[in-house]
C-alpha positions as CSV (number, residue, x, y, z in Angstrom):
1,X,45.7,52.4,47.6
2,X,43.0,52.6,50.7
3,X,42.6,49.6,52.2
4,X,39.2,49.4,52.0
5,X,39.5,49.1,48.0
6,X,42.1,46.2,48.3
7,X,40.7,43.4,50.3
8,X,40.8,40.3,49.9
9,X,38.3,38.0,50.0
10,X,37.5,34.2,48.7
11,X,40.5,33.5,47.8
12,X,41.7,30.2,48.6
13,X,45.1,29.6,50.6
14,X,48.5,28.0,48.8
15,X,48.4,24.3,49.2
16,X,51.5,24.2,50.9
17,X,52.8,22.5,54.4
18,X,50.7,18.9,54.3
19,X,52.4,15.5,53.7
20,X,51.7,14.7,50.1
21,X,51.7,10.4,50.7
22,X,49.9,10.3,53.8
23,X,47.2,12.6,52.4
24,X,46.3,10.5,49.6
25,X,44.5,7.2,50.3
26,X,44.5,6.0,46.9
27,X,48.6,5.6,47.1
28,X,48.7,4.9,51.5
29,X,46.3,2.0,50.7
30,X,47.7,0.9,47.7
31,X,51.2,0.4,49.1
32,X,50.5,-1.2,52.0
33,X,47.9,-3.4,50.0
34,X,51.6,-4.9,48.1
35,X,54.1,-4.4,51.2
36,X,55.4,-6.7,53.1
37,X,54.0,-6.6,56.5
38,X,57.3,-6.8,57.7
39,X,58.1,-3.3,56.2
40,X,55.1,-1.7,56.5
41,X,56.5,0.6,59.6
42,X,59.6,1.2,58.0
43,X,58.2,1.9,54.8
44,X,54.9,4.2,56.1
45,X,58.0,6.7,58.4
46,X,60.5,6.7,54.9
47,X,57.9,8.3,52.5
48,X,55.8,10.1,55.7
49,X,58.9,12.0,55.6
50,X,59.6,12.2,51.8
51,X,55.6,13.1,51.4
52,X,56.1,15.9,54.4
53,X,59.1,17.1,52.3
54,X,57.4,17.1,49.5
55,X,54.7,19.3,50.3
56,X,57.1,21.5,52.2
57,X,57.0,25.0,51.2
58,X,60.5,25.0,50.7
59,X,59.9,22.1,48.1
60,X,58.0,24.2,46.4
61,X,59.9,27.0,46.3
62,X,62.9,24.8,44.8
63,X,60.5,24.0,41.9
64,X,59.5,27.2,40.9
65,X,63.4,28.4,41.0
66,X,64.8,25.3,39.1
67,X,62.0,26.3,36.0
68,X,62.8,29.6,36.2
69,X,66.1,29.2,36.0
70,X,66.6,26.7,33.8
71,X,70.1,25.3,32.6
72,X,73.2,27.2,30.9
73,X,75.1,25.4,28.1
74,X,79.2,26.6,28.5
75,X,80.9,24.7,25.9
76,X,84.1,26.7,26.8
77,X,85.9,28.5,29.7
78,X,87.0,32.0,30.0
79,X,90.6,30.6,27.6
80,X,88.9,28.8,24.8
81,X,89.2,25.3,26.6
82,X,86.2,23.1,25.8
83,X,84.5,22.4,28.8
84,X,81.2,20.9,27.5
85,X,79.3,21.6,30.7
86,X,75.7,22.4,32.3
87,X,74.9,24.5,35.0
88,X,72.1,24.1,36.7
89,X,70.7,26.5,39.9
90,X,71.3,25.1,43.2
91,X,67.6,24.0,43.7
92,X,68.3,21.9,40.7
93,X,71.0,20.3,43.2
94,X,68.6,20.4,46.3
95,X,65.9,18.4,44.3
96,X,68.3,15.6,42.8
97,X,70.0,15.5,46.4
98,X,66.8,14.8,48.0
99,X,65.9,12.3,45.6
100,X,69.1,10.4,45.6
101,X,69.3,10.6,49.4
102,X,65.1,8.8,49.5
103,X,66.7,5.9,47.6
104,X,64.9,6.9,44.2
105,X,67.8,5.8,42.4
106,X,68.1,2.2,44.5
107,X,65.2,-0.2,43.6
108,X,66.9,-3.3,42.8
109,X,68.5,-5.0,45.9
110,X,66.3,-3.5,48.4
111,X,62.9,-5.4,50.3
112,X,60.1,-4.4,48.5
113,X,62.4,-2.0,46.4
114,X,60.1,-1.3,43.2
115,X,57.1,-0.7,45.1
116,X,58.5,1.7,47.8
117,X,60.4,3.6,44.9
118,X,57.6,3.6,42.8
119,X,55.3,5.2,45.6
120,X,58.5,7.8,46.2
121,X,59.3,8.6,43.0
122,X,55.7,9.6,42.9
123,X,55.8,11.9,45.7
124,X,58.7,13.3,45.3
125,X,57.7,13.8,41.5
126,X,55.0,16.5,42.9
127,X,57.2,18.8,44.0
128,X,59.1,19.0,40.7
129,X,59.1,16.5,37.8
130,X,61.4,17.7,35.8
131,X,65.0,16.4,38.0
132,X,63.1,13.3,37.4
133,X,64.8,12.7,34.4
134,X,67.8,11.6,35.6
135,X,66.5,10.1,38.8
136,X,64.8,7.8,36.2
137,X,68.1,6.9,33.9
138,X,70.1,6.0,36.7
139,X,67.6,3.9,38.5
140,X,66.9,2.2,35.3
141,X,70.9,1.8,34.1
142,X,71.4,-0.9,36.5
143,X,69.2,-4.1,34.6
144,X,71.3,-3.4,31.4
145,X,74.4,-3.2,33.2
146,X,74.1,-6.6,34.6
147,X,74.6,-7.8,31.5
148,X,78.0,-7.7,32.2
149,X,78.7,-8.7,35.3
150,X,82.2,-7.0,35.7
151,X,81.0,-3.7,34.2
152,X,77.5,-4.1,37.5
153,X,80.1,-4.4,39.9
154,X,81.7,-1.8,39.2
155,X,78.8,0.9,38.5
156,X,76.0,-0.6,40.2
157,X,76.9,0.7,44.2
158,X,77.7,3.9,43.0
159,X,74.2,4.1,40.9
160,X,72.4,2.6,43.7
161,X,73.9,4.6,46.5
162,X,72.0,7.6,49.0
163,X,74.6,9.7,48.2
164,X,74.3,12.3,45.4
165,X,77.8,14.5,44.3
166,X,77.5,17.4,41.7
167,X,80.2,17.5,39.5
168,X,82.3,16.0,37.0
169,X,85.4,13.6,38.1
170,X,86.2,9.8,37.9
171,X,83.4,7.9,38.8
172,X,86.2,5.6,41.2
173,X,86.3,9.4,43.1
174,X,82.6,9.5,44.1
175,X,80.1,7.2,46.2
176,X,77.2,8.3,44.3
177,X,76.6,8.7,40.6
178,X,73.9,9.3,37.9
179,X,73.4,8.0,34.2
180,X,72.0,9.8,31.5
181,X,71.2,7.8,27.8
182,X,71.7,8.6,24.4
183,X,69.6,6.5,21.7
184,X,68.0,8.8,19.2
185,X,69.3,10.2,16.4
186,X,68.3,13.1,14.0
187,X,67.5,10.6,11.1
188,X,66.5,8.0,12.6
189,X,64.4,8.9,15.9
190,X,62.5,6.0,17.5
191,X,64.2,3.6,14.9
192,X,67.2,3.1,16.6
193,X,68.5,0.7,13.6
194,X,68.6,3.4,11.3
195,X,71.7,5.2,13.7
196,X,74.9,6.0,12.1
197,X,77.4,6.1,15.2
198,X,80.5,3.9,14.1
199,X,81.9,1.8,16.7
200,X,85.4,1.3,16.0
201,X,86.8,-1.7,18.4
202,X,90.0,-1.2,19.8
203,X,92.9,-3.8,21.1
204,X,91.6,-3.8,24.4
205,X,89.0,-6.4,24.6
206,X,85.3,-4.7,25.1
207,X,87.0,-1.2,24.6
208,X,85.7,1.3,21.2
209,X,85.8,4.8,20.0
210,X,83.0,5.9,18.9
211,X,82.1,8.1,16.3
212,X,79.0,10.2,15.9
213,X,76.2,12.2,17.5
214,X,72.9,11.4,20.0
215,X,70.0,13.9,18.5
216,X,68.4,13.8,22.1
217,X,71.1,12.8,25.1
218,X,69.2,13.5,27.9
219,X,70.5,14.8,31.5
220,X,74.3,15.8,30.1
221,X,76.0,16.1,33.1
222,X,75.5,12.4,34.6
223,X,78.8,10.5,35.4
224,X,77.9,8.1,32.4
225,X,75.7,7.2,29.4
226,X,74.4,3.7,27.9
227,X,74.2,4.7,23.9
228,X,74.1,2.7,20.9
229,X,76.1,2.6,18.2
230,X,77.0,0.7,14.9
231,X,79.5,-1.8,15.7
232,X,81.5,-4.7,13.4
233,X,78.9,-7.1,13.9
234,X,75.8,-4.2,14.2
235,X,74.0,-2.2,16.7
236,X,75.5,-2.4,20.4
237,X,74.8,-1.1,23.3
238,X,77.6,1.3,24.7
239,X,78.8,2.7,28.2
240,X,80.1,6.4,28.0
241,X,81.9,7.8,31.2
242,X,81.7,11.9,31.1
243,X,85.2,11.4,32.6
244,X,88.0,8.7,31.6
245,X,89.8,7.1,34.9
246,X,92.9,9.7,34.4
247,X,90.9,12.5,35.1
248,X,90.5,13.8,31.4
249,X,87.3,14.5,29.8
250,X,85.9,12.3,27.4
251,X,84.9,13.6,24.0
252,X,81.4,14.6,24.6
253,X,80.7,17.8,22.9
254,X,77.4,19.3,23.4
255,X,76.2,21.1,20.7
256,X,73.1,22.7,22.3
257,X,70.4,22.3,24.7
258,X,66.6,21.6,23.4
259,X,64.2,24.3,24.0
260,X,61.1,22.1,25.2
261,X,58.0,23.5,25.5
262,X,57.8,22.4,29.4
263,X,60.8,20.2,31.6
264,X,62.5,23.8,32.0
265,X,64.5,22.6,34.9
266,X,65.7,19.8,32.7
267,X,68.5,19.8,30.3
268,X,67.8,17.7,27.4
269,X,71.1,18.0,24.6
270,X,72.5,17.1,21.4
271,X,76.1,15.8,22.3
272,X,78.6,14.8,19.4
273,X,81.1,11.8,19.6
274,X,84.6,12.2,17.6
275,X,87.2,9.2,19.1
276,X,84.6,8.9,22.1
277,X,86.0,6.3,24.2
278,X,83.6,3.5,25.5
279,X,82.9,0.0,27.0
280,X,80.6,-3.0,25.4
281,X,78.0,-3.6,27.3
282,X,76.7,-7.1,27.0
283,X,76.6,-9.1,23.2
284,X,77.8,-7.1,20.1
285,X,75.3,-6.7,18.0
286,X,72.6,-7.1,20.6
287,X,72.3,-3.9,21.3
288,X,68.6,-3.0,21.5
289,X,67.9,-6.4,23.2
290,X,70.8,-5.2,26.0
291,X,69.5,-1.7,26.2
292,X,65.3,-3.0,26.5
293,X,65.7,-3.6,30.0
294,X,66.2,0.0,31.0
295,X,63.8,1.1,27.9
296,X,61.4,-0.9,30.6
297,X,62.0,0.4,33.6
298,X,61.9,3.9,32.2
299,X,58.2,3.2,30.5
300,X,57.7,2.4,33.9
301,X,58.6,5.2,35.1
302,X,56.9,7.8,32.4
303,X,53.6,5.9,33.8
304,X,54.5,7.0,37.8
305,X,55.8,10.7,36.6
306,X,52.3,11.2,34.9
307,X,49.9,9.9,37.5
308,X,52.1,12.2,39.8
309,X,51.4,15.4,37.4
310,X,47.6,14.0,37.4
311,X,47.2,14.0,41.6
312,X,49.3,17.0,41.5
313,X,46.8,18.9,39.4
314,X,43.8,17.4,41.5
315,X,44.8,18.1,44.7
316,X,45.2,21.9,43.2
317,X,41.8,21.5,41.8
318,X,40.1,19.8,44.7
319,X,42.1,22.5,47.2
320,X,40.4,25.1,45.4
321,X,37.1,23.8,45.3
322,X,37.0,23.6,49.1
323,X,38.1,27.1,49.6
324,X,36.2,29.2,46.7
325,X,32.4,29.7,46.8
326,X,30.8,30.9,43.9
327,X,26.8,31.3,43.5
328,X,26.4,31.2,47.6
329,X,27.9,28.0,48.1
330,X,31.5,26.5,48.3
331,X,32.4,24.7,44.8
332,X,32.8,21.6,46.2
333,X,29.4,21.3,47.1
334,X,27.8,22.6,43.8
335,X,27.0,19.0,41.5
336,X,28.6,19.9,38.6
337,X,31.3,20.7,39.8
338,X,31.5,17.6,41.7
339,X,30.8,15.8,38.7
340,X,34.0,17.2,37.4
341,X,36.5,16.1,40.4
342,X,35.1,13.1,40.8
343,X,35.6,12.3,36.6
344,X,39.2,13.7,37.8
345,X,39.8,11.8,40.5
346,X,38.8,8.6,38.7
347,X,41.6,9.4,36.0
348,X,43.9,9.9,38.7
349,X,42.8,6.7,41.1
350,X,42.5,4.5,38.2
351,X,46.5,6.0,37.1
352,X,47.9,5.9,40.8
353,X,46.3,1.9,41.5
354,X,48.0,0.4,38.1
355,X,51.6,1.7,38.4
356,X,51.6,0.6,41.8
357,X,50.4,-2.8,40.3
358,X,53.6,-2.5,38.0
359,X,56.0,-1.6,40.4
360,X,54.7,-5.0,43.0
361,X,55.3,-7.3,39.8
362,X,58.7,-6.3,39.1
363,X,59.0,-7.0,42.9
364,X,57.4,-10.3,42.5
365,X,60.0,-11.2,39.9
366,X,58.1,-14.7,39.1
367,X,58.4,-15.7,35.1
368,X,53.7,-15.0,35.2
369,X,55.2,-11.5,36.6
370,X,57.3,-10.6,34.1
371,X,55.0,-12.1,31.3
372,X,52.8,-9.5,32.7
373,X,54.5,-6.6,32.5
374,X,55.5,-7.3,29.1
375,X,52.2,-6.3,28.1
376,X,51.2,-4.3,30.5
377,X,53.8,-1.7,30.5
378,X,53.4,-0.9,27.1
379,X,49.9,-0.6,27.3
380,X,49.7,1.7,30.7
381,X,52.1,3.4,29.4
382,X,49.9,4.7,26.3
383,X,46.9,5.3,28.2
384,X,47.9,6.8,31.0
385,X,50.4,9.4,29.7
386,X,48.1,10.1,27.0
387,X,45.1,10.6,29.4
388,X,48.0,13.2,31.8
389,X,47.2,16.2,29.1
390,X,43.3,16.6,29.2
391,X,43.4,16.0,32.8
392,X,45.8,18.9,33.9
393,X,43.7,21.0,31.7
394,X,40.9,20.0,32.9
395,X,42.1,20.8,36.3
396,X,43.4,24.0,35.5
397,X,39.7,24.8,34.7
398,X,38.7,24.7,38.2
399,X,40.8,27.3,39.2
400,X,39.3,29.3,36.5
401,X,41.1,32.8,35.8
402,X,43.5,31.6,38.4
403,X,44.7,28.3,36.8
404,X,45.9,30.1,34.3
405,X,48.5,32.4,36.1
406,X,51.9,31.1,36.4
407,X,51.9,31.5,40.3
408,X,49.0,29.1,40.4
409,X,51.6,26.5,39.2
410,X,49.2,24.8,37.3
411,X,50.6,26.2,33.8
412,X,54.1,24.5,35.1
413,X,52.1,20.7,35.0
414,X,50.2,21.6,31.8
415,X,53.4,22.3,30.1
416,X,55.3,18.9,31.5
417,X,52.3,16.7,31.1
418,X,52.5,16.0,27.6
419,X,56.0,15.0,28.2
420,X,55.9,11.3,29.3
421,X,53.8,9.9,26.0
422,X,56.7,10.9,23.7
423,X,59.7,10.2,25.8
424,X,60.5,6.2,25.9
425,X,58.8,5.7,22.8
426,X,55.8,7.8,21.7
427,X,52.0,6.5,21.6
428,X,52.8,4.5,18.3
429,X,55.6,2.8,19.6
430,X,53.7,1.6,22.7
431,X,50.4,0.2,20.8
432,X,52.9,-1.3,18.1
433,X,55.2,-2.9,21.2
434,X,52.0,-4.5,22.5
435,X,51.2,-5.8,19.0
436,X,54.4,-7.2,18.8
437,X,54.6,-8.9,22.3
438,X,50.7,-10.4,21.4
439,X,52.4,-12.1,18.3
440,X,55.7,-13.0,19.1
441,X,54.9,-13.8,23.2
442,X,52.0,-16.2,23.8
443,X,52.4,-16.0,28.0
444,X,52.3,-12.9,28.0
445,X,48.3,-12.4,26.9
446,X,47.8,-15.5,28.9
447,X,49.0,-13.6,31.9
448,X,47.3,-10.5,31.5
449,X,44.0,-12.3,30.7
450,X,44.6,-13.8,33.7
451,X,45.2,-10.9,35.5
452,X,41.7,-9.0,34.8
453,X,40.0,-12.3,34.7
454,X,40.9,-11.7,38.5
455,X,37.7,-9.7,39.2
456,X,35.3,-10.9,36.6
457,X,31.7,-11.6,37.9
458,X,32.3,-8.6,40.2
459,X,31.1,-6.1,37.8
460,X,28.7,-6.9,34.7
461,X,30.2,-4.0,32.4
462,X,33.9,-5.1,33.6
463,X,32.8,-8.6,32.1
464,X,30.9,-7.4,28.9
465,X,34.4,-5.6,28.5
466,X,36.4,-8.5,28.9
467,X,34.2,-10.1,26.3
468,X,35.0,-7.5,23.8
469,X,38.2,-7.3,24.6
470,X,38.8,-10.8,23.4
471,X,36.5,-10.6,20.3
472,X,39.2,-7.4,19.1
473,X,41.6,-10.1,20.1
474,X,40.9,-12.5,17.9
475,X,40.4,-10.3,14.5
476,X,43.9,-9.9,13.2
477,X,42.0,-8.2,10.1
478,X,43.6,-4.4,10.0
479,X,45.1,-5.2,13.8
480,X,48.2,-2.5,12.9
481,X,45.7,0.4,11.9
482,X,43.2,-0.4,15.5
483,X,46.4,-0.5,17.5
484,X,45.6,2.2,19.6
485,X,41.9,1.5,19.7
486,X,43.2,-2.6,21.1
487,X,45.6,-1.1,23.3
488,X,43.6,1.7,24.9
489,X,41.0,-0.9,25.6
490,X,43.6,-3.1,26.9
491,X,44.9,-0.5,29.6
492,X,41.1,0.4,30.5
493,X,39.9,-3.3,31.2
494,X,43.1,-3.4,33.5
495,X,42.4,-0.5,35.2
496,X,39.0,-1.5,36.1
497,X,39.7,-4.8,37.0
498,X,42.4,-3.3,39.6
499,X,39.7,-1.1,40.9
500,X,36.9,-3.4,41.3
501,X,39.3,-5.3,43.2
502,X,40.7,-2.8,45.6
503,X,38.9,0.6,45.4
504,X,35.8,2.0,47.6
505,X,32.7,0.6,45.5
506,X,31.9,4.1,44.8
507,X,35.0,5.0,42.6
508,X,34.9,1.2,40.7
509,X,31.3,1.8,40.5
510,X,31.6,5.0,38.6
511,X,34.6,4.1,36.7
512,X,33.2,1.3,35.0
513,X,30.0,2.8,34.2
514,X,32.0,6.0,32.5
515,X,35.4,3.9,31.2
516,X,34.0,0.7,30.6
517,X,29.7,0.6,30.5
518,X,30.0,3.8,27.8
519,X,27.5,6.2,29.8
520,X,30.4,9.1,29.7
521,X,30.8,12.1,27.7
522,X,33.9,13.7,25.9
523,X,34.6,15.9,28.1
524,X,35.4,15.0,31.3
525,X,32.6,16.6,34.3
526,X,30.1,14.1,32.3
527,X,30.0,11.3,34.5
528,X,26.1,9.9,34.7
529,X,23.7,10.6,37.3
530,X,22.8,8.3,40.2
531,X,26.7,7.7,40.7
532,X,27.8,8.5,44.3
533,X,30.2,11.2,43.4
534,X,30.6,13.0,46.8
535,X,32.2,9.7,48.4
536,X,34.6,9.6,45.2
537,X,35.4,13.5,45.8
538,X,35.5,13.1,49.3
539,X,38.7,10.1,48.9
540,X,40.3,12.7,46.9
541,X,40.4,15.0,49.3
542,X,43.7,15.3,51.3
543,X,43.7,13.7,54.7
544,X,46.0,14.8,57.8
């Protein structure tokens, strides 16, 4: 083909080679709004590095070959031996070594820990979400193992350590491992009362077999599991090495892996227990209230994994715009389509300030803290997940014709971003969790009141919010069937109230008047006029 037939034109260049923390201000400003002074050197070199990485072209190319190359289920070896393993391609390996090695999986002990994960985990996330998985069990094992102290001595170093080893052998032979979880089960699905694993105690004090299957056991090839299971005196909360201390496997049969409709990289199985041996973890009988706390800090974690798909997708979107002119002028510049970014890039800003809100009160620690998250995990975590979705396709939009093509790697976050609302507990089981922590937990409203009565007076439509927020509040009448309607509410008044505190008064300014004052479409590009949208767009834009 002649050249001159073939040349290309107004096209814009692969987003690739920038640091993907330094370049955002919404997450730069918001960590160092909650750090320490102390650590804020320490901290701004650790994730400049991870956010260089990130954004790396090498990064990106380990994405793209983990999804297309998804893992292989061998449940035998070449003599008939069941093996019951995964393979994964070595980017899989490269992406969890990276991760393990940034201190993704080591929040608890550290300075600051949550926070600094949190802003990590996000980064990091935006290269490839789906080895986030078990980056996310293993961070969030450790709370439920410390119910039993002698079982936290044991695994916690290892789960907490920078050092990540593939393979299957004693956890006492490794300095790093991962932790995978098992609660579903075919019949029973969110409600984890209705499982059927038996339990069957053994001499050894704390020691079972148990008997049964896991409908969704996600990440197979960790070094452990926490599952639950029937036991004596009811459900309990179970710790399932892959391999027992003598070297011999387990029983742990996978029967298959899931075909998801996005998480390619991921495995996601259906494993089988028959004599499985495990260990108690914490009361018998208590097992949902032993397991909650890593429920928790997984929720916590669907909420970071989709505001990193959501910034992912607009920095694609707002990349493009600055590069492709259309109708003699660059799209940036054109208003509608800078009524669209900046709607984007209020989702996004408004999904980025509240997790790290989240992650600075599990640092804080304080009894008001944790009344706070108690609701307000729950809550982000139906809004924001839910809001992920519409958002990437949204984004996707922008790039037109070329959204749409796999290499654009938009169709990769479109496919994942529905992901996060049903893992942990789908929308229903979020906005029925809140109702149940507003009844049964009386500081816990008190402190989230008190959190977004932070700002009021700041913003009149933040306060006429407020105001209604309280009058749903207070009508129990048909509270179950308005659930989502409370709790969507809930999560928006937060949201504002975070950003009329801390963001540029353009982006609160516009946010309440679309989220919170009702002058916003139903689609998002509807914002109202008079807003300054080019300073939103503009803070959107990556820096450096």
């Amino acid at each position: 083909m002649a050249a001159t037939t073939h040349t290309v034109s107004n096209q814009a260049p692969p987003l690739v080679g920038y640091d993907v923390y330094g370049g955002d201000r919404a997450l730069t400003e918001g960590v160092e709004r909650h750090l320490a002074p102390e650590l804020r050197d320490e901290v701004r070199e650790e994730l400049g590095l991870l956010g260089h990485a990130a954004g790396s072209a090498q990064a990106q190319e380990w994405g793209t070959q983990a999804n297309e190359n998804p893992p292989k289920l061998r449940t035998h070896d070449r003599y008939g031996n069941r093996i019951d393993e995964v393979e994964f391609h070595p980017a899989w390996h490269r992406l969890l070594g990276k991760a393990v090695s940034a201190g993704l999986t080591d929040a608890w002990g550290r300075p600051d820990g949550h926070l600094r994960r949190a802003a990590g985990f996000f980064v990091w996330s935006q290269a490839e979400a789906g080895h986030g998985c078990p980056v996310s069990m293993t961070h969030a094992a450790v709370p439920a193992l410390r119910a039993d102290p002698e079982l936290a001595a044991e695994w916690e170093p290892r789960l907490t350590s920078h050092v990540y080893e593939e393979g299957l052998r004693p956890a006492a032979q490794k300095t790093g491992v991962l932790f995978g979880m098992g609660m579903t089960e075919k019949q029973g699905g969110s409600d984890v009362r209705a499982n059927t694993t038996a339990a069957k105690p053994l001499d050894a004090a704390g020691e079972y077999l148990l008997t049964g299957h896991k409908w969704f056991c996600s990440a197979p090839m960790s070094d452990g599991f926490l599952v639950l299971g029937q036991a004596p005196s009811g459900l309990s909360c179970f710790l399932v090495p892959r391999v027992l201390p003598d070297g011999s496997r387990n029983v742990f049969a996978i029967q298959r892996l899931k075909d998801k409709l996005g998480n390619k990289s991921n495995a996601s199985s259906e494993v089988e227990f028959d004599g499985t041996w495990a260990r108690r973890v914490g009361e018998e009988g208590r097992g949902v209230r032993t397991i909650i706390e890593m429920v928790a800090a997984t929720r916590l974690d669907c909420v970071i994994g989709s505001a990193a798909v959501m910034r992912q997708a607009l920095s694609q979107a707002v990349h493009h715009a600055e590069h492709r002119s259309a109708f003699g002028a660059k799209l940036i510049d054109q208003p509608l389509m800078r009524n669209v970014l900046a709607d984007l890039a209020l989702e996004s800003e408004a999904a980025t300030v509240l997790m790290l809100r989240l992650a600075a009160a599990y640092d804080a620690g304080t009894e008001q803290e944790r009344a706070f998250l108690r609701l307000a995990v729950p809550a982000a975590k139906y809004w924001v997940t839910k809001r992920c979705t519409p958002m990437v396709a949204e984004a996707l939009e922008c790039l037109g014709g070329n959204g749409y093509v796999e290499e654009s790697g938009l169709p990769r976050l479109l496919r994942e971003s529905p992901l996060n609302s049903i893992w942990e507990g789908s929308g229903n089981v979020q906005a029925l969790d809140v109702l149940r922590a507003l009844q049964r937990e009386p500081l816990a409203l008190n402190a989230f009141l008190q959190e977004v009565g932070t700002a009021r007076g700041a913003d009149h439509r933040l306060d006429a919010a407020i105001k209604d927020l309280l009058t749903e509040l207070a009508d129990l009448e048909g509270i179950e069937t308005r659930a989502r309607r409370l709790v969507e509410r809930m999560a928006l008044v937060l949201q504002g109230s975070l950003l009329v505190r801390w963001a540029p008064p353009a982006v609160a300014d516009a946010f309440c008047a679309s989220r919170l004052g009702g002058d916003w479409g139903t689609a998002f590009g509807t914002l109202p006029h008079g807003l300054d949208l080019g300073a939103v767009v503009e803070r959107a834009r990556i820096t450096g």
